[in-house]
C-alpha positions in Angstrom: -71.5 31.9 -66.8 -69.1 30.0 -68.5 -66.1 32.4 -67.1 -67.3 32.1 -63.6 -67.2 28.3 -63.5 -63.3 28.5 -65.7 -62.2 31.2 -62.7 -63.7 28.7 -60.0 -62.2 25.6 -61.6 -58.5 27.5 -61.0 -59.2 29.0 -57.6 -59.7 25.1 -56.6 -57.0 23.7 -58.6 -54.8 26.4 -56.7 -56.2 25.6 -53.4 -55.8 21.4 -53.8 -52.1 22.5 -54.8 -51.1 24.6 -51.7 -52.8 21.7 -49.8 -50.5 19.3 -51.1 -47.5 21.5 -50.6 -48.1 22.5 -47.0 -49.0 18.6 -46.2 -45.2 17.8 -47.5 -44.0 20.8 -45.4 -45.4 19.2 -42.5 -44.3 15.5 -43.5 -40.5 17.4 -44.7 -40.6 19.2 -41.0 -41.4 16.3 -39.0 -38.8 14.5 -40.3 -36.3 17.6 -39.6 -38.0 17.5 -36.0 -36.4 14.0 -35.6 -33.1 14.5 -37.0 -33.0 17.4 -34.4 -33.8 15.0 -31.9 -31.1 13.0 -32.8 -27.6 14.6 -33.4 -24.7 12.3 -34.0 -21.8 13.7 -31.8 -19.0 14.9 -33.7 -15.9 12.6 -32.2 -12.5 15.2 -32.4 -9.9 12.5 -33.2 -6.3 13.2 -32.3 -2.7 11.5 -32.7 -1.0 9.2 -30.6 1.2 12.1 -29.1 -0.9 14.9 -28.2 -0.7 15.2 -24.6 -3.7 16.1 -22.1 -2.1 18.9 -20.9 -2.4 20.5 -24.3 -5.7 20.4 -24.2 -7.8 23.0 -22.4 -11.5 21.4 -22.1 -12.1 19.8 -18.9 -13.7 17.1 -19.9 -14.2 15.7 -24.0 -14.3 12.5 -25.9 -12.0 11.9 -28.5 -10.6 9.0 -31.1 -7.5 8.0 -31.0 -5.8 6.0 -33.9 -4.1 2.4 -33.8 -0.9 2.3 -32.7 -0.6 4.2 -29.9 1.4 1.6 -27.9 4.7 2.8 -29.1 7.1 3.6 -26.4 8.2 6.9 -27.8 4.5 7.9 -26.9 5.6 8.7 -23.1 2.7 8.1 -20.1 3.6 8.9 -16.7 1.5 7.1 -13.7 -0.9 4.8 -13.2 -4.6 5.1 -13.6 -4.2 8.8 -12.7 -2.1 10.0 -15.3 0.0 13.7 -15.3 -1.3 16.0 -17.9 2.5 15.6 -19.3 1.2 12.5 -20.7 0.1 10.8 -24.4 -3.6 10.8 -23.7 -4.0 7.4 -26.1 -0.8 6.1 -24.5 -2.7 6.4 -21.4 -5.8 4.9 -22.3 -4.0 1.6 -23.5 -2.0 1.6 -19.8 -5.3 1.2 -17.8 -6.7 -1.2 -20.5 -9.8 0.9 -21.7 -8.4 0.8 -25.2 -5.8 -1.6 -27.1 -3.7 -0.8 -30.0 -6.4 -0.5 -32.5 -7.8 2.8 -31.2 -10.8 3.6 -30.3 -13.4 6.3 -28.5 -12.0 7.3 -25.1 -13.4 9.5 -22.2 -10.6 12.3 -20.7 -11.5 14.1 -17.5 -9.3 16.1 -16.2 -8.5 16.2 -12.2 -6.1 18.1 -9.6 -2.6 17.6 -9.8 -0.7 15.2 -7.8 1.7 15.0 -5.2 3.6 12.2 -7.5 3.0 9.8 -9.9 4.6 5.6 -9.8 5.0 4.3 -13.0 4.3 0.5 -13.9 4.0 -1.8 -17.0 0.4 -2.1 -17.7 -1.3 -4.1 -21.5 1.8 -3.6 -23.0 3.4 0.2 -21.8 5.5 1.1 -19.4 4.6 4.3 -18.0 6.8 5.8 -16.1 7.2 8.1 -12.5 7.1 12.0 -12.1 7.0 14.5 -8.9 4.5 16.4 -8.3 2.5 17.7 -11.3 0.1 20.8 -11.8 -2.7 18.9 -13.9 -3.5 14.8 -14.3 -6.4 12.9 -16.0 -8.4 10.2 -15.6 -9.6 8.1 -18.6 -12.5 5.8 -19.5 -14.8 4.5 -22.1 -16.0 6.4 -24.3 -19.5 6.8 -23.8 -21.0 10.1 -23.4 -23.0 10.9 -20.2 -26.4 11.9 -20.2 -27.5 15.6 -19.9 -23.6 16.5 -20.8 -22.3 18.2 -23.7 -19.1 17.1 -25.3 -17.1 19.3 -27.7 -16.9 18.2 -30.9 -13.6 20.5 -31.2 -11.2 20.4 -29.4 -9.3 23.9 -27.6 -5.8 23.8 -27.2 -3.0 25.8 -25.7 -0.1 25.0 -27.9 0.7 26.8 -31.6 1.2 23.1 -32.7 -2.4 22.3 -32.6 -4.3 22.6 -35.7 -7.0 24.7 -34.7 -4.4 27.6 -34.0 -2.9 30.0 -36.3 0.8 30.3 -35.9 1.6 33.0 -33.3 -2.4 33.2 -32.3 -1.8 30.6 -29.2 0.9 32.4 -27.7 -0.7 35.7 -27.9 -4.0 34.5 -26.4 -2.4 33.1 -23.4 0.4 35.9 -22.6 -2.7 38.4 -20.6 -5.5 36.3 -19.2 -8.7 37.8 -20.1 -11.4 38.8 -18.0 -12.9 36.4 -15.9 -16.4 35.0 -17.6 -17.9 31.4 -18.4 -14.7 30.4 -20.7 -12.6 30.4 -17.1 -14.6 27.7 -15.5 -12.9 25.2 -16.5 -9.7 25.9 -14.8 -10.2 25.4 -11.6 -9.9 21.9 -12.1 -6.5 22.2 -13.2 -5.3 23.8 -9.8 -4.5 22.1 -7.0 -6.8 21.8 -3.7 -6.6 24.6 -1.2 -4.0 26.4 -2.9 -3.7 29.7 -0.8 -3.6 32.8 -2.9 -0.5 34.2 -1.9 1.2 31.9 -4.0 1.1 34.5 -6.4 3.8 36.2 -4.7 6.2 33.9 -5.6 8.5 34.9 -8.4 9.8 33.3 -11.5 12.0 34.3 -14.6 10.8 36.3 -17.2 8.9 35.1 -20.3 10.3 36.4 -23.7 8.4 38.4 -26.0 6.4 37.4 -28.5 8.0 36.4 -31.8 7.8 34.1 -34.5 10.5 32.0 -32.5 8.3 32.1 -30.2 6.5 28.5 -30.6 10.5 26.6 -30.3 10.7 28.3 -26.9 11.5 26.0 -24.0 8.8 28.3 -22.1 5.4 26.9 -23.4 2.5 28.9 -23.2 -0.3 28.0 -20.5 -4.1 28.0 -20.3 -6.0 30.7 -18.4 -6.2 30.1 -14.9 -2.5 28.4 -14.5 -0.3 31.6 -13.9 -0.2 31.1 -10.2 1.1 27.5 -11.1 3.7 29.8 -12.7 4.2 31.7 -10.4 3.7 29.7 -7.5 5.7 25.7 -8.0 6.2 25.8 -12.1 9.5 28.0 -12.2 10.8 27.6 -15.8 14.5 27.3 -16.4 16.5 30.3 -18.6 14.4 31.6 -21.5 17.8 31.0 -23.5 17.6 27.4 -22.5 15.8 25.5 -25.6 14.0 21.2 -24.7 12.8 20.7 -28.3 11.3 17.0 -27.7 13.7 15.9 -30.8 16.7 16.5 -28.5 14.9 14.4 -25.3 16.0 11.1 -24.8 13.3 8.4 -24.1 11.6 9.3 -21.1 13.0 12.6 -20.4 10.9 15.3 -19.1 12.2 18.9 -19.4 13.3 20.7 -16.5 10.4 23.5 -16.8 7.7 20.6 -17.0 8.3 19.3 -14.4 7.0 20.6 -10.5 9.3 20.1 -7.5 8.5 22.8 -5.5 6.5 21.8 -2.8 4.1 24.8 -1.6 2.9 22.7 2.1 5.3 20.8 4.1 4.7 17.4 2.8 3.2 15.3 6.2 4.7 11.8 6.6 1.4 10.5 8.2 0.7 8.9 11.2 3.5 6.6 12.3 1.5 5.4 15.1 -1.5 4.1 12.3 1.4 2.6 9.6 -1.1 0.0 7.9 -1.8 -0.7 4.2 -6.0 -0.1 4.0 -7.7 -1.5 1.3 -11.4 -0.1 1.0 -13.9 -2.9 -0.8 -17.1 -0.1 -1.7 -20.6 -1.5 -2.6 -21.3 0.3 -5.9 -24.3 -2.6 -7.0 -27.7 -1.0 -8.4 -29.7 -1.8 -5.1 -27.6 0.9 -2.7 -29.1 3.9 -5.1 -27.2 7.2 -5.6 -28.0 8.7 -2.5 -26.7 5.8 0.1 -23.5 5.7 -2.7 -22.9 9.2 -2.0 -23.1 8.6 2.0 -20.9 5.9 1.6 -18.5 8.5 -0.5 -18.5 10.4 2.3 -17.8 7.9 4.8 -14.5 7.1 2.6 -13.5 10.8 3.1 -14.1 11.2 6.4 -12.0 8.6 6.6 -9.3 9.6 4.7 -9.9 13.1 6.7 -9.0 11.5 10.0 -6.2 9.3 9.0 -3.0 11.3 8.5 -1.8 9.3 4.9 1.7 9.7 4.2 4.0 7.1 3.2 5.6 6.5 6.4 2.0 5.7 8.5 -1.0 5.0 7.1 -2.0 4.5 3.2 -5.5 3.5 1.2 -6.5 2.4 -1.5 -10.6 1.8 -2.8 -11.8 -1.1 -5.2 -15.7 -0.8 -6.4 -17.3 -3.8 -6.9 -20.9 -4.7 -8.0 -21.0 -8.0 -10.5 -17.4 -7.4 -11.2 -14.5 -5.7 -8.9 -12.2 -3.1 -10.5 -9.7 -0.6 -8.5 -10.3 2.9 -8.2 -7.1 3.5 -6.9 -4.3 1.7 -5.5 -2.1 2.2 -2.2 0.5 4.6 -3.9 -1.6 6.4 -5.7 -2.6 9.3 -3.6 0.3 10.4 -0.5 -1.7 12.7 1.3 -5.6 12.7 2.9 -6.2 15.8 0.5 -5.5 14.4 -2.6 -7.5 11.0 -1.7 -10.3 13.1 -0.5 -10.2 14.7 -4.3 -10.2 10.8 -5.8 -13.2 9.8 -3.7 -15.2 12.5 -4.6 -14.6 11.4 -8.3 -15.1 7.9 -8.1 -18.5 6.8 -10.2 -21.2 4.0 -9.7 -20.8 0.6 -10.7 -23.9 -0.5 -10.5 -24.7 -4.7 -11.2 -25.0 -7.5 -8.2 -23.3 -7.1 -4.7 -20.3 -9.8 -5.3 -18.2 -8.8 -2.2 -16.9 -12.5 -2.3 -15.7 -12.0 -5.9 -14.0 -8.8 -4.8 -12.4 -10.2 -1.8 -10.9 -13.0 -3.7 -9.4 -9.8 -6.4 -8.4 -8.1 -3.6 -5.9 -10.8 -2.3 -4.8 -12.1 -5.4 -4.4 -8.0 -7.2 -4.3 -5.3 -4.6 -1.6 -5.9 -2.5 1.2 -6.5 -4.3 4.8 -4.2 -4.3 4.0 -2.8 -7.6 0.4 -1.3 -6.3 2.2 0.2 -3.1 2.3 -2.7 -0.3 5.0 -1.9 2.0 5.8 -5.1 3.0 6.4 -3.4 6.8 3.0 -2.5 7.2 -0.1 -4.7 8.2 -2.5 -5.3 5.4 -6.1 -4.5 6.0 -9.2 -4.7 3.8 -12.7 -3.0 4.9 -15.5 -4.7 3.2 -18.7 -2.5 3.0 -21.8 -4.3 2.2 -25.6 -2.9 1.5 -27.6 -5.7 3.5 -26.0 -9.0 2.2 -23.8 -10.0 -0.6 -25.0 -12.2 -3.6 -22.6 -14.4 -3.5 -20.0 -16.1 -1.0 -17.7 -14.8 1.2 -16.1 -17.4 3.4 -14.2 -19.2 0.9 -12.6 -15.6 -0.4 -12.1 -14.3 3.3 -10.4 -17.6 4.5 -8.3 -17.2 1.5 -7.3 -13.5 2.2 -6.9 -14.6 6.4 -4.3 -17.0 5.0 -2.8 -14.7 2.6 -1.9 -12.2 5.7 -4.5 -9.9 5.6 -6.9 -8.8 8.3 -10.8 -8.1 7.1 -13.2 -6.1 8.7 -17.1 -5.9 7.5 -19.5 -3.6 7.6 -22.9 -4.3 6.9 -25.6 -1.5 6.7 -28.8 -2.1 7.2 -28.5 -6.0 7.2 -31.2 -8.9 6.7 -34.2 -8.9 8.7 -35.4 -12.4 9.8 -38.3 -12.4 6.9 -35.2 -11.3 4.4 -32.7 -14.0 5.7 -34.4 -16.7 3.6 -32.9 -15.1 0.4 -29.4 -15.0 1.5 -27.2 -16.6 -0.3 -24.7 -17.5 2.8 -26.7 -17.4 5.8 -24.6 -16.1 8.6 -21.9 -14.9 5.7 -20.8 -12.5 8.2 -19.3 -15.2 11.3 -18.3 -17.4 8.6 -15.9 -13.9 7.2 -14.0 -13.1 10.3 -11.8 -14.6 11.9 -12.9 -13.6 15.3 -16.7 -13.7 16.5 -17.0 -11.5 19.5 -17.3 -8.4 17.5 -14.0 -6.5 16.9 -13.6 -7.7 12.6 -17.4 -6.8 12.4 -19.9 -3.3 12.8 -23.4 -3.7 11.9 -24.6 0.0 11.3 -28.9 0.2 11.4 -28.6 2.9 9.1 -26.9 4.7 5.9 -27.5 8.1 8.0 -25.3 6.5 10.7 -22.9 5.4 9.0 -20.6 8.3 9.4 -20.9 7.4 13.6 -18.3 4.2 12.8 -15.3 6.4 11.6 -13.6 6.3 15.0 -14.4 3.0 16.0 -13.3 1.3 13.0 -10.2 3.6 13.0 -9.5 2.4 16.6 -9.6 -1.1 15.5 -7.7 -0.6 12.3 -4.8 1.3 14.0 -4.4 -1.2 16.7 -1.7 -3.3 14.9 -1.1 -5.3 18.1 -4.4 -6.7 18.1 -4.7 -7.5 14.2 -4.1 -11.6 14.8 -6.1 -12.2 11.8 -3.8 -12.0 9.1 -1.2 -14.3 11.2 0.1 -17.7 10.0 2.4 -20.0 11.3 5.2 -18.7 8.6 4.4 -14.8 9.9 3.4 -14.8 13.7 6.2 -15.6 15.8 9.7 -15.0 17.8 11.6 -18.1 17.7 14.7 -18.1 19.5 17.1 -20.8 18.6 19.3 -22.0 21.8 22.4 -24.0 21.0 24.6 -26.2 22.4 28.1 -25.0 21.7 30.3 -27.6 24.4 33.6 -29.7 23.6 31.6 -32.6 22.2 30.4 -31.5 19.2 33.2 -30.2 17.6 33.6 -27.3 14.9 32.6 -29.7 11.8 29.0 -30.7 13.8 29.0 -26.9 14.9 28.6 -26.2 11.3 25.8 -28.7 11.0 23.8 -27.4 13.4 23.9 -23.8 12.1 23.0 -25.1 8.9 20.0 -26.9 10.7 19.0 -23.5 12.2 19.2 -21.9 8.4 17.2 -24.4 7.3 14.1 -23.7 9.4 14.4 -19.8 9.5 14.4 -20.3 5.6 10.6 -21.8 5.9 9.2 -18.2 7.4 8.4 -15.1 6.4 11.0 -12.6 8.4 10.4 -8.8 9.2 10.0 -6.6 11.6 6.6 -7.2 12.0 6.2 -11.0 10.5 8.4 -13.4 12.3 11.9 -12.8 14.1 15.2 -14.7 14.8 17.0 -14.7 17.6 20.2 -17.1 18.6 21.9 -17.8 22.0 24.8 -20.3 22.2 25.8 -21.7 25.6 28.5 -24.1 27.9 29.3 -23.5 30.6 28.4 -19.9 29.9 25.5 -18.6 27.8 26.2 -15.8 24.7 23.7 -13.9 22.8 24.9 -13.9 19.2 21.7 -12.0 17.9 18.6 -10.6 19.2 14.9 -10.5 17.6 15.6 -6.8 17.2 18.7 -7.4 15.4 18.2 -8.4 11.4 14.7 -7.7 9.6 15.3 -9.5 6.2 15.8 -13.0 5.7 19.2 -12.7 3.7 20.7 -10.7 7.3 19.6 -13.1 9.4 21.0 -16.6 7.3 24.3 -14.1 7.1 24.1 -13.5 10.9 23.8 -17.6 11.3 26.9 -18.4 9.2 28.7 -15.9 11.0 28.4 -18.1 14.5 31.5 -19.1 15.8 32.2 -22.4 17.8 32.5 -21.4 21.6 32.9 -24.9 23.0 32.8 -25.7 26.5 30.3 -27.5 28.9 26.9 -28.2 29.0 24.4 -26.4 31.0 21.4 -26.4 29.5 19.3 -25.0 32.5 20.9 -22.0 32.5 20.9 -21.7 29.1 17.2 -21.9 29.2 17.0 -18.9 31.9 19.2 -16.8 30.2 17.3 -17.3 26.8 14.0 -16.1 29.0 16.0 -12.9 30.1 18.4 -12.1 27.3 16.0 -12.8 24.2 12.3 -13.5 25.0 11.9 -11.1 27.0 11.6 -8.5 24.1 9.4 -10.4 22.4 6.1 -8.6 21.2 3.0 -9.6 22.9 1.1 -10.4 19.6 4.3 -12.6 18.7 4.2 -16.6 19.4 6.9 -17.2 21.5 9.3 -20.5 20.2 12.3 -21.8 21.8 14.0 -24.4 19.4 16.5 -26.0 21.9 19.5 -28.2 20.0 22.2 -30.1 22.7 23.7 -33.0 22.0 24.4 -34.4 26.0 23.3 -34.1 29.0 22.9 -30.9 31.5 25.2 -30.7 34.0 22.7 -28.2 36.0 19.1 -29.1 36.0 16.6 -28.2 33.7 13.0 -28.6 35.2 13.1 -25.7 37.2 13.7 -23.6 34.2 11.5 -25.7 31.6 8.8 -25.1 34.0 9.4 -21.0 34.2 9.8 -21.3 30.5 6.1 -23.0 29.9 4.5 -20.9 32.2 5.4 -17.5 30.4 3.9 -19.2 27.7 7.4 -20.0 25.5 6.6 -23.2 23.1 9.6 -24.9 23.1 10.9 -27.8 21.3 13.6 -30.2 22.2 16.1 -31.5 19.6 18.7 -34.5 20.7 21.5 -35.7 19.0 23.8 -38.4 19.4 24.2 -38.2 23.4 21.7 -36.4 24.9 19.4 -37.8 27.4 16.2 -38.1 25.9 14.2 -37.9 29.7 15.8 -34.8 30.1 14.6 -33.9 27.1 11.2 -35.0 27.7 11.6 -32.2 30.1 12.6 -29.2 28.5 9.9 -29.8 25.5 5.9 -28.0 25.7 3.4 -30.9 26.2 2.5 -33.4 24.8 6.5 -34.2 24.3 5.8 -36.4 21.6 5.2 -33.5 18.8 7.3 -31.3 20.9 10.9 -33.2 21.6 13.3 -35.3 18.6 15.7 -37.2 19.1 18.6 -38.1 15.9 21.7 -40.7 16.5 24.3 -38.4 14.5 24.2 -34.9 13.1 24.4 -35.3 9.3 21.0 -37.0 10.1 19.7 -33.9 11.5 18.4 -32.4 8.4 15.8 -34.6 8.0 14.0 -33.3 10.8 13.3 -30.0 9.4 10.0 -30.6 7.8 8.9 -32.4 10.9 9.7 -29.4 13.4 8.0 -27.2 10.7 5.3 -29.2 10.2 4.4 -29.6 14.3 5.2 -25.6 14.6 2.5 -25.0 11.9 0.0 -28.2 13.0 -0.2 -26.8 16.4 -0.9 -22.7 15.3 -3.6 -24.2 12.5 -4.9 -25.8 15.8 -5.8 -23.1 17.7 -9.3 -21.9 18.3 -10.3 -19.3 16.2 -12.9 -17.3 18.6 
């Protein structure tokens, strides 16, 4: 009796016991459960000179260290980088990290048809041909559902993952084709045909333990038509150790020159600089983003980009504006197609206003591409309305020379109006209201229908008045009087009068153009509009004038200026005859003042000294009084200049706007 109740004592001390231990097994494995739910990523950190295209993973975070900033860290581009690059180098260039290092997103993309360099937070990165790999980078915060390698593969025996002679041996033979050989075809270029393979190139030496010094590197799987193809390495006996490169050399065998497609100029007939402002705020959703994505290639599809017609650039906005890419950035419809498709949400507000006011002050500026030849154009595409302003920004851009065209998809209703914050924001944008700066699209799904009609609005360069100022918008043809009285030292005067005022306006073949006729008895064209482009050729051309002198008849004069020089002016071009004589005709002038106003020439009459101010009176656009000047002696005439600027500019700012 006694045993039994010993043995049953046991059995329930043993059974509280395995209780106790298979209740902290479950309390110990819940708490493993939630570490598993939780793994920290494992960061790969690398130095300042490791270069993306020694890297083989598509796509990885890594850490870069301070001090990256160091010029012998060599970047080439501008926000899409060549894979010949320092990856940390290139994240301080487009200002996702500064010198103290940092986490950083790499994503590798197609190669480019070139890369510009620029000085960007303190580097100056610097310009390459055509290149077999780049990389984009960003901040670096993972994206959900994708897995980041927390080591790092790369292709070079310097790497310290790889035993010495190990790299070059792995990448001598591709290997068969399995899930490791995904990742390559990012690094080859769009629509590359495969008979590039039957290209040749110079054989690569044996492997050796002199292998690694070689000036022929060993590349990842995948890029052996790039070596066979456009990447012909020079002599194997050749050696471009980087300790023998001087700053900002690039060896011979790095870089790519050969060009596989005849590289297209673009469309001469469409030579504008496009600016694309995208919605990317949270209320569009992924879907309508990706339509609009599309829209931007179909766009790029039927516009023939090539630097000498038309080239695009994209800024994202949402609460903040940022540039996806600028005007030189991508040469060629192909490789902007590529940049479109990688461009990424934004998400926040829809603060076109903000953007437009970026735009003018960021975008199109010589170092991002503007041509300075070509009209500028910006496309602003908004999802319903904008949350904030736009006529302030727009006005600004209008006077800034650059033409804006809106679309708006799937505007206000009449109930939604109430919550605008400019109502009407879209009349109060443009500069014209009957229809050609604006579409209005009912639908995302229609969008694509308002490729060609935009394109036929964009391309039309004679029609773009919107981006025209007084300083950019006209002909002006300066007709002077050249007879015995005024003598070579008030000659000189009156050229430097002339200077003056073409000095005051913006002068190219497409902004505003100077012409000169001088006249006596007889009437000589010294330069046509046609002539000189830059300003610096045309004040040159002025002081190169010689005095004629002669009589004085100013009606012919006024014919022959009509014949001779305005009649190759451009018909978008304000037509400006600036008449200086310092006497009376001896032919008369009406005749020709009137044929002069009535094919729309503004002209100005400028007197000196003896000139007959009725006659004057005349030969000046009405009203006379802002149109005709009169000055007793020519050192006086000087002073006149801001006035004759001033009514020139008074009277275009006076125009109607619709």
């Amino acid at each position: 009796m006694f045993m039994g109740i010993v043995v049953l004592t046991m059995k329930a001390s043993v059974i509280e016991m395995f209780l106790v231990l298979l209740a902290t097994g479950i309390h110990s494995n819940k708490d493993m459960t939630k570490k598993i739910k939780r793994p920290k990523l494992a960061v790969p950190q690398i130095n300042c000179d490791v270069k993306a295209g020694k890297i083989i993973n598509p796509e990885f975070v890594v850490k870069c260290p301070a001090g990256c900033q160091d010029p012998k860290y060599h970047v080439y581009g501008t926000d899409i980088y060549a894979s010949y690059s320092s990856v940390c180098g290139a994240a301080i260039h487009s200002g996702v990290l500064d010198n103290s290092g940092g986490k950083i997103l790499v994503r590798k993309v197609a190669g480019q048809s070139g890369y510009k360099g620029s000085y960007s937070n303190g580097v100056q990165s610097l310009s390459l041909p055509r290149w077999r790999e780049s990389f984009i980078v960003s901040e670096g915060k993972p994206q959900k559902g994708v897995t980041y390698p927390s080591a790092l593969t790369y292709s070079s025996t310097k790497s310290p993952p790889a035993k010495t002679g190990e790299a070059t041996k792995a990448y001598q033979k591709p290997p068969v084709p399995e899930t490791t050989a995904q990742p390559v075809t990012l690094m080859q270029v769009t629509g590359a045909p495969a008979t590039e393979a039957t290209h040749t190139s110079l054989p690569k030496p044996s492997p050796s333990t002199g292998s690694t010094t070689s000036s022929l590197r060993p590349q990842p799987v995948g890029h052996r038509s790039w070596e066979l193809g456009r990447w012909s390495p020079s002599s194997p006996t050749s050696s471009h150790n980087s300790s023998h490169a001087s700053p900002g050399f690039v060896p011979k065998e790095e870089l790519s020159t050969q060009s596989l497609d005849p590289v297209s100029q673009g469309d001469a007939n469409c030579k504008v600089d496009l600016s694309f402002l995208i919605d990317g705020s949270s209320s569009i959703g992924k879907r309508r983003f990706r339509i609009q994505k599309q829209f931007l290639a179909d766009v790029a599809q039927a516009l023939d980009i090539g630097p000498g017609g038309p080239l695009m650039g994209v800024i994202q906005y949402g609460d903040n504006p940022a540039a996806q890419f600028n005007l030189r950035t991508h040469m060629n419809s192909q490789d902007l197609k590529t940049a479109i498709e990688k461009i990424t949400q934004r998400g926040g507000l829809s603060n076109a206003g903000r953007a437009i006011s970026y735009m003018t002050k960021n975008f199109f500026s010589k170092a991002n591409g503007n041509r300075g030849s070509a009209p500028n154009v910006a496309v602003v595409i908004v999802d319903g309305w904008p949350t904030d302003k736009v006529e302030e920004p727009s006005r600004f851009a209008r006077e800034s020379g650059i033409n804006i065209f809106f679309i708006t998809v799937e505007g206000a209703t009449e109930n939604e109006k109430q919550y605008m914050t400019e109502p009407n924001f879209l009349n109060k944008a443009v500069c014209r209201t009957n229809g050609f700066y604006s579409l209005s699209v009912q639908s995302w799904f229609s969008l694509h229908k308002t490729v060609q009609p935009l394109l036929k609005r964009v391309c039309d360069t004679d029609r773009l008045a919107c981006s025209k100022t007084c300083w950019n918008s006209a002909d002006i043809g300066f007709v002077i009087d050249g007879s015995s009285s005024v003598g070579t030292g008030n000659f000189r005067t009156v050229l430097q009068f002339v200077a003056n005022i073409s000095k005051a306006f913006e002068i190219s073949e497409t902004d505003t153009r100077i012409g000169v006729v001088q006249y006596t008895y007889e009437q000589r064209l010294e330069f046509g509009f046609d002539d000189y482009t830059t300003k610096s050729d045309i004040l040159n051309a002025i002081n190169r004038v010689g005095y004629w002198s002669g009589g004085t008849s100013t009606g012919a004069a006024i014919n022959y200026a009509l014949e001779q020089l305005f009649k190759k002016s451009k018909p978008n071009k304000r037509k400006l005859m600036i008449l200086i004589t310092d006497g009376r005709s001896y032919d008369d002038v009406r005749i020709p003042a009137m044929v002069a106003h009535h094919k729309g020439v503004i002209t100005y009459a400028i007197g000196v000294a003896w000139a007959a101010q009725d006659e004057l009176e005349v030969i000046a656009t009405h009203p006379a009084s802002d149109h005709s000047f009169f000055v007793d002696e020519f050192d006086n005439l000087h002073r006149f200049v801001p006035k004759v600027i001033q009514n020139i500019c008074t009277e275009f700012n006076s125009q109607p706007r619709n």
